[in-house]
N, C-alpha and C positions, 0 to 999 in steps of 0.2 A: 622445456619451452614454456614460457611465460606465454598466460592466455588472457585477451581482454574479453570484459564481460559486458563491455559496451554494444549498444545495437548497431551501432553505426560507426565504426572503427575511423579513426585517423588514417588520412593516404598515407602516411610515415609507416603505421601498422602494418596495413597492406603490401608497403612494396619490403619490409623485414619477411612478411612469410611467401612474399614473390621470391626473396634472393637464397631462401632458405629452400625452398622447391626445387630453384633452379640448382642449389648447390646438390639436392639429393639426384636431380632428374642425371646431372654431370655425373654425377659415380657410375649410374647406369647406362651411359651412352656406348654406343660398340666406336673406339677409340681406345688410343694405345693407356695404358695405366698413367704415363707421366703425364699426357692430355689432358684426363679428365681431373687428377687429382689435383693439377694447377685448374682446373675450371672450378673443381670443388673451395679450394681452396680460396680463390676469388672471391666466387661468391658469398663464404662465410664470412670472409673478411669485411665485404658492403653491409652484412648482416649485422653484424656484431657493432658496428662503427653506428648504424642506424639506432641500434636499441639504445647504444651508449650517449647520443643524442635524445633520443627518448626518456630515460629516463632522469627525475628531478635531484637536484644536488645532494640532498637528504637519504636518498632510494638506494645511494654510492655507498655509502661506508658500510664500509665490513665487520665492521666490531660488531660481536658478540656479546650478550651481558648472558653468565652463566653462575644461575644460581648453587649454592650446596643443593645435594638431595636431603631432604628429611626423613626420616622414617615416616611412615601410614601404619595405619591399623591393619593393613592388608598385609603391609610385609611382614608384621609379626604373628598376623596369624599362618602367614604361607611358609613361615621358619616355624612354629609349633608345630603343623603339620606335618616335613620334613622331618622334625626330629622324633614325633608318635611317629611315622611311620618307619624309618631306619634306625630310631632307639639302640 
């Protein structure tokens, strides 16, 4: 769950961790299994559609940028070590 570090949160904020509440309070309701998990299920859906409103066009994309590993000076000393100790 993404947290704002804002003092004073946007009503949009508020009512994602209102529908997010009410979706957990829905699981725990004494109601039959199919009840609640359509109520859970509701709810998460108003949730989700909210943040996705929330967040800016840029915050969307998914790509990845994934560098090579380099070697460190730490991984060749944690392999010399490895190999003095099991030589």
């Amino acid at each position: 769950m993404k947290r704002s570090h804002a003092l004073n949160p946007s009503p949009r904020c508020i009512r994602v961790a209102a529908h997010k509440a009410m979706a957990l309070a829905a699981l725990h309701a004494n109601s039959s299994l199919s009840t609640r998990l359509a109520r859970y299920n509701h709810h998460m859906q108003r949730a989700r559609a909210l943040e996705a409103s929330l967040a800016p066009a840029a915050a969307t994309d998914t790509t990845l940028s994934i560098r090579p590993a380099t070697p460190t000076v730490v991984t060749s000393v944690a392999t010399a070590v490895l190999e003095v100790r099991h030589g």
